[in-house]
N, C-alpha and C positions, 0 to 999 in steps of 0.2 A: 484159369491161370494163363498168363501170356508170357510171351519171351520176352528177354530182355532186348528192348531197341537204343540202337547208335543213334548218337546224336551227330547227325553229319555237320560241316561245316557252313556257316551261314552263308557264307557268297555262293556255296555249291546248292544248297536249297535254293535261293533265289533265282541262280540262273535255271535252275531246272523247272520252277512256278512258272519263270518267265517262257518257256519253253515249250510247256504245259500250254500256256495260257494261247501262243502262237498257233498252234497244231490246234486247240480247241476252235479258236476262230477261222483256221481254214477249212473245218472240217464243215462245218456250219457255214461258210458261205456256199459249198454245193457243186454244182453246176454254172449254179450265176457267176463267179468268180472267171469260171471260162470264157464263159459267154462276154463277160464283160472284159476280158482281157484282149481277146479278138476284135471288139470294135475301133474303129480309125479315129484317130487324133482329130479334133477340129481345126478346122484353119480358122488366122485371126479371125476373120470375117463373120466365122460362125459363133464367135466368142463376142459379137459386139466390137472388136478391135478391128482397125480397117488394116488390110492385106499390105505390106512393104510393096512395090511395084517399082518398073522401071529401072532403068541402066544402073542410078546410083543403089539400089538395095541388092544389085546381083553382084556390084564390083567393091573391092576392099579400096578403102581411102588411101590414094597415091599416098598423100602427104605421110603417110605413116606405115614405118616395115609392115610386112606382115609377117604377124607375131607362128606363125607355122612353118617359117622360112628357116632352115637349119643354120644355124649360127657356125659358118669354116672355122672357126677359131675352138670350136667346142664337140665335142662325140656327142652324135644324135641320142638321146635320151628314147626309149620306148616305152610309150605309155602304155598300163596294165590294163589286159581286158574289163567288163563292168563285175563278172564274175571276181578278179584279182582283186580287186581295189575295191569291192563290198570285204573282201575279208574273209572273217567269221558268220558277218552277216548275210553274207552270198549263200555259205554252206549254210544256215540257217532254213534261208528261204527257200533252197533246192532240198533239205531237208522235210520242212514244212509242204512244198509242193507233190513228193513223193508220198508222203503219208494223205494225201487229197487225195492221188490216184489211188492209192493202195483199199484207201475207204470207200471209192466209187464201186470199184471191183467189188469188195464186201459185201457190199449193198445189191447187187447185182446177185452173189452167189448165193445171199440171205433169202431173195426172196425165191429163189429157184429151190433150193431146198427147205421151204416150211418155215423158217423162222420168226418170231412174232417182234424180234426188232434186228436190227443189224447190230455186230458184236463192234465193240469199242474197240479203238485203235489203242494198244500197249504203248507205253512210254516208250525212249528209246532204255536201253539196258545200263549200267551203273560202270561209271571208268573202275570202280574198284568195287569188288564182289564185298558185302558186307559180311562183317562176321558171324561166324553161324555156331549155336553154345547149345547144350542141352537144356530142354524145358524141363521148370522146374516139376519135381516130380516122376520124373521119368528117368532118374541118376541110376546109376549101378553102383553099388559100393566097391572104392576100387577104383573107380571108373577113368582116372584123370587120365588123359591122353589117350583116350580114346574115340572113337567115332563118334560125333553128336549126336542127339536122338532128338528129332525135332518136330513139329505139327504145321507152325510158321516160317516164313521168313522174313526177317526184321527189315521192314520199310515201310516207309511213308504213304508212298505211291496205292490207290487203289487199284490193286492186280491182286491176281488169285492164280494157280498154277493147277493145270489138269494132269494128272497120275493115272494110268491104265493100266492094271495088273493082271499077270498069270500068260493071258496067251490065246486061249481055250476058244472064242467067236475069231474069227477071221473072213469078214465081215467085205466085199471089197468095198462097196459103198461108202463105208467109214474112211478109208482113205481118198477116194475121190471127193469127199465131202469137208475133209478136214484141210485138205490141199485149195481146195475155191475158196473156202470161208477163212483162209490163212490164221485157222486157232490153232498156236502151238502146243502140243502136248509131249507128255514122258511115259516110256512104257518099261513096265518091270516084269520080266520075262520068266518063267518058271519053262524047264526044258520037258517035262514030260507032257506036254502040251503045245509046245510049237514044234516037236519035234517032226510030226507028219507031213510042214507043212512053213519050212524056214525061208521058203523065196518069199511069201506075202510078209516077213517083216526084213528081208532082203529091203524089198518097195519103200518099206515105210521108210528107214534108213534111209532110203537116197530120196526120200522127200523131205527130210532136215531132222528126223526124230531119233532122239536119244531111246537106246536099249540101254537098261539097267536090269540087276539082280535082285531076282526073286524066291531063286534056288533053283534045286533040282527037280528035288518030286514034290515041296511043298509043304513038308513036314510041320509038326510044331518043335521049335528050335529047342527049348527050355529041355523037353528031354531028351534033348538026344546028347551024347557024350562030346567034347571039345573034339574029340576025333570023328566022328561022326559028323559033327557041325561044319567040319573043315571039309569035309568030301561035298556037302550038301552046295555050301559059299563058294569055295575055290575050285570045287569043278564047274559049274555054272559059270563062274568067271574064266576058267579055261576054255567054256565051250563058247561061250558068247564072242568072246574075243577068237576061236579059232575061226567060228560063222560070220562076222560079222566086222572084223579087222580091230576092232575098238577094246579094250578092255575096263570095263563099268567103273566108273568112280564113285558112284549110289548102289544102294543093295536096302533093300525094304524087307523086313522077315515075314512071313507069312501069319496072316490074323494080328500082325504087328507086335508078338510076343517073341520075344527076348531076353538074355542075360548076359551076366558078363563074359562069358565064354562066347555070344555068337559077337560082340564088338572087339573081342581077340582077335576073333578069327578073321573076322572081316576087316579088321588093321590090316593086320598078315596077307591077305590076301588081296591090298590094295584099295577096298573102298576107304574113302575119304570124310563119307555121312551116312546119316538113316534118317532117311524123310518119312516119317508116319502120315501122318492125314488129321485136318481138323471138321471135314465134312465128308459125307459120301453121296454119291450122284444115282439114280434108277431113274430108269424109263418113266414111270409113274409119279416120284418123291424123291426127296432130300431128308436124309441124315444127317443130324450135328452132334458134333463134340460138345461144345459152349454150352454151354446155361441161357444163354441167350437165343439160340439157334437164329445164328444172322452170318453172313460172312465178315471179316474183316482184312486191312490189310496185308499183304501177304498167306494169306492161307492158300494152304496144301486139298485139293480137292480128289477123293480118293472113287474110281469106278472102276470097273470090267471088262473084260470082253465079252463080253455074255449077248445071246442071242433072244430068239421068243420061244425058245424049250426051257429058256430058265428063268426069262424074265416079262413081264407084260407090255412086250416090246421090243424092238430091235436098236442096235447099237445108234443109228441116226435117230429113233426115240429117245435115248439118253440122252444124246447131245441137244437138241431142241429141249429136253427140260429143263439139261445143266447150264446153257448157254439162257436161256429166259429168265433163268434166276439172275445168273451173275453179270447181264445187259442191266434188267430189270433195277437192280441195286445202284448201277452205276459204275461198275467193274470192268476190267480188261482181263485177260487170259496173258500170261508171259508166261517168256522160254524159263523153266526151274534152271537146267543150266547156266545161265546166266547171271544167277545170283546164288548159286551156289557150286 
């Protein structure tokens, strides 16, 4: 079952294919694009055209003003730098040139840490966040106006979004590896596991990554009482925001079960959605939701912190199999934030 997708506006798709299609062509001309940007212009000569020379090709024709002489009659006009007067196409091309360097670097930190291709450059993010509904299937009776319960996010664009829950590996490599390889991900925090141990996702925080709620101890939601469920949501979200200055606007329940007493609570206490997961990521394999086991657009990719006491692997193992799939496919990793 998929969610229901927006049908954006046609000039908005096309400028953005258009867009798409620039950054694909810069990415793919490489190096060479450099190399060929630094080389010196030919002079006529070199072009087959013979070189202007002599007094008359250096001096402007008496017979006639010259046309860069300020007119006293008139206020001097100041022409726009080439940047001003490209426009939007200016910001285009510095756009386009920015995502060149950004995938040279990639490329670079791809192959320093193992990776068997370099991960794709994300789109740039959506001037208006799409709207985000419950899948179907996954309703609470009751439920209207409540937090959505979701797997995807409705877009076009091939991207996939990486989820890290609980807390539990703290791992530092995984951060120096996710900061070179600039794959953004989201981490959903349960406190009685980073609580030994809150400067390493201090770190992560001021390397651009969203903390969200996971809970407290972790529980299964369904039984524990609306009051209960509110200690578990809203102190987590107390605690997260007292450690970390932010107060979560995501909250994932644990093993992904739920009712309508934890989307109360989790109204009440501020979150905004519930992103479940359509895949899951290990050291070794991949998990899917689908009947297809494939990624699609917008999917929610769900993994761990887990170490090699619990997994056949370490955390930069996961990421080398999770990022080989979602290269491999033809996928980029984007900020969840940003579209929802």
């Amino acid at each position: 079952m998929q969610l229901v997708r927006q049908k954006g506006k046609l000039r908005a798709y096309r400028a953005r294919a258009a867009l798409a299609a620039l950054v694909v062509a810069a990415l793919g001309s490489g190096c060479a694009a450099e190399g060929a940007a630094e080389a010196p212009r030919p002079t006529g000569s070199a072009t087959g055209q013979p070189a202007q020379q002599g007094p008359e090709a250096r001096k402007p024709d008496a017979r006639k003003p010259d046309a860069r002489e300020p007119d006293a009659r008139k206020p001097e006009v100041k022409e726009p730098d080439a940047r001003e007067a490209a426009g939007p196409a200016g910001a285009l091309s510095a756009y386009v040139e920015k995502v060149r360097r950004s995938q040279k670097a990639r490329a670079a930190a791809a192959k320093k840490w193992g990776l068997a291709q370099t991960p794709l450059a994300a789109p740039p993010p959506p001037a208006v966040k799409p709207k985000i509904t419950t899948r179907k299937g996954f309703e609470v009776k009751g439920g209207k106006g409540l937090p959505p319960v979701f797997t995807t996010v409705p877009t076009k664009e091939k991207i996939v979004f990486l989820t890290i829950d609980d807390g539990a590996e703290k791992d530092p490599e995984l951060l120096r590896m996710m900061s070179e390889l600039q794959v953004p991900y989201s981490a959903f925090l349960s406190d009685y596991v980073i609580s030994d141990d809150y400067g390493y996702f201090e770190k992560m925080r001021d390397r651009g990554v969203a903390l969200h709620n996971h809970t407290l101890s972790h529980p299964y939601l369904p039984g524990l009482s609306y009051s209960e469920q509110k200690r578990e949501i809203c102190g987590q979200q107390d605690r997260l925001e007292k450690r970390y200055g932010t107060r979560p606007r995501l909250m994932r329940p644990p093993y992904g079960n739920y009712n309508k007493d934890t989307l109360r609570v989790a109204k009440k206490c501020g979150i905004e959605a519930v992103p479940l997961w359509a895949s899951e990521a290990f050291p070794d394999h991949m998990e899917w939701r689908e009947w297809d086991r494939d990624l699609h657009p917008g999917d929610i990719i769900l993994t761990h912190f887990r170490g090699k006491e619990d997994w056949k692997g370490s955390m930069p193992d996961m990421i080398r199999r999770v990022m080989k799939t979602v290269t491999s496919k033809g996928y980029a990793v984007a900020r969840l934030e940003d579209y929802v």
